[in-house]
C-alpha positions in Angstrom: -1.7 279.3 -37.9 1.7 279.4 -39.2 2.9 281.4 -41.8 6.2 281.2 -43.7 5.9 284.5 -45.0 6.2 285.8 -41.3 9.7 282.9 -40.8 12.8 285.3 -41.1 15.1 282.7 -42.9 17.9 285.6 -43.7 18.4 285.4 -39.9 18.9 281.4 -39.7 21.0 280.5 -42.8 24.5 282.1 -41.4 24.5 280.1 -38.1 23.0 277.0 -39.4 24.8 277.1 -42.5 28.0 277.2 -40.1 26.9 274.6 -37.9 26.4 272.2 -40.5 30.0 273.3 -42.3 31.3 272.1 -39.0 29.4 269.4 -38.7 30.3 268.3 -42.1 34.1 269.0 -41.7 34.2 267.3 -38.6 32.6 264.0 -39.8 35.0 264.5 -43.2 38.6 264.4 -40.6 37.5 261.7 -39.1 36.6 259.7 -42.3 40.1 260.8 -43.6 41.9 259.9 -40.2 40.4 256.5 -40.4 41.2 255.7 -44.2 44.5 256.8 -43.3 45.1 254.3 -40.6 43.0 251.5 -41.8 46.0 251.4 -45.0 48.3 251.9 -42.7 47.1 248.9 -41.0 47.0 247.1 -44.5 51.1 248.0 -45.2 52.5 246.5 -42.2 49.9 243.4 -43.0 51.3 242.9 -46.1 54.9 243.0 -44.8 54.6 240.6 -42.3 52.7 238.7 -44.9 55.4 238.9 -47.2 58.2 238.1 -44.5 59.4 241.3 -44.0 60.4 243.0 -41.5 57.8 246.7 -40.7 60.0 250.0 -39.9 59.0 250.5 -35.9 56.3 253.1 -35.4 56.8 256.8 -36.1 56.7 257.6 -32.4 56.6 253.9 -30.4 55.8 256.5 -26.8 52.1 257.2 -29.0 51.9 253.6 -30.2 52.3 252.3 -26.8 49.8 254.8 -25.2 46.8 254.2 -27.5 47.1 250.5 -27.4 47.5 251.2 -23.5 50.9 248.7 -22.7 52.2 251.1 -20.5 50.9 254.1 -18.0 50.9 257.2 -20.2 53.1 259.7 -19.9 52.3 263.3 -17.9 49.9 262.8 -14.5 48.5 259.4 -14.5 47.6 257.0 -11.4 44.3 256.7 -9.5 42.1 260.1 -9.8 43.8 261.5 -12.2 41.2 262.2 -14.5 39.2 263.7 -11.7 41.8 265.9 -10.9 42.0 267.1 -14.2 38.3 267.3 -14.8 38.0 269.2 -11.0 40.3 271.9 -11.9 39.0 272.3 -15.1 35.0 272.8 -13.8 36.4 275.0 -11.1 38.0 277.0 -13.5 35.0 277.2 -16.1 33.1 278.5 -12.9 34.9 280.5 -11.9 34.5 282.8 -15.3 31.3 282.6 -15.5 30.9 283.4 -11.7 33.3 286.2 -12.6 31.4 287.5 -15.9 27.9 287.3 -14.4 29.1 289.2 -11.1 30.4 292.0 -13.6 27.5 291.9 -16.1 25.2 292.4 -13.0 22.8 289.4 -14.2 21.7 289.0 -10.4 21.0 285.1 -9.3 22.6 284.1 -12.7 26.3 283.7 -10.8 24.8 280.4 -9.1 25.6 279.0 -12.1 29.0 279.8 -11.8 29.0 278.9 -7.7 27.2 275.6 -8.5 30.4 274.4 -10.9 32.8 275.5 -8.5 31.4 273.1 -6.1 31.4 270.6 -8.4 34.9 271.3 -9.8 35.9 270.7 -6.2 33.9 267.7 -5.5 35.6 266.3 -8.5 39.0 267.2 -7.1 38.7 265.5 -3.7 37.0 262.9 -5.3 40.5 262.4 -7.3 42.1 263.2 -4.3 40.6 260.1 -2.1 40.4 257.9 -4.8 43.5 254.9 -4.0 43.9 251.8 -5.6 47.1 249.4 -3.7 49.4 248.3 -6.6 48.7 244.2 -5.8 45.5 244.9 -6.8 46.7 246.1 -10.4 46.5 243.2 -12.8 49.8 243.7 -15.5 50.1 245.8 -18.1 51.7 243.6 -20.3 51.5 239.3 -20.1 54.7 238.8 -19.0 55.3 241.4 -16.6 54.5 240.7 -13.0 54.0 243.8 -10.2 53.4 244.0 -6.5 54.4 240.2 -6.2 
């Protein structure tokens, strides 16, 4: 039987107490980050409404990657997310191949082994991965490529 007397709650109420601050803080930024571009939204609406003419966006490079007109900027093309996500699970083993090896935790460094081959499965796999350029529809309606 269970007994709450036995429960040591002094134990759980730091880490809970901090996972639920983060939690809490987390879900708070992106209720603030919304608001804040939801009237945003409503501004230039009310311009145009009015006839006027907005101001162009703060920075038009951010503007045009998150409505996704154009390729972003940095490594982009075919794979490239693989790439990225290879090197980074390669890397992440790696560590923890390297900490378990010192620590001496035995069979634990398979852990470590096992996301090193999956880092690089993920890299070749960005690596092979090719798409021809006529078979990209445009970015944009007017803009034609490969033809």
């Amino acid at each position: 039987m269970f007994n709450f007397a036995d429960l040591d709650l002094a134990g759980w109420i730091v880490p809970v107490a901090a996972i639920l601050g983060w939690v809490l803080i987390s879900l708070y930024r992106m209720y603030l980050v919304g608001r804040t571009r939801e009237q945003a939204h409503r501004e230039r609406m009310t311009m145009i409404e009015k006839g006027l003419v907005p101001p162009p966006e703060a920075d038009p490079q951010m503007f045009e990657r998150m409505t996704d007109w154009h390729p972003s900027g940095g490594v982009s093309g075919p794979g490239a997310r693989q790439r990225r996500s290879g090197i980074t699970l390669i890397g992440v083993g790696v560590g923890l191949l390297m900490m378990f090896y010192i620590a001496g935790a035995g069979r634990a460094w398979g852990v470590g082994a096992f996301l090193i081959v999956l880092g690089i499965a993920f890299l070749v796999n960005g690596m092979l991965e090719s798409r021809p350029q006529r078979d990209q529809q445009p970015r944009t309606p007017g803009s034609r490529t490969g033809t």
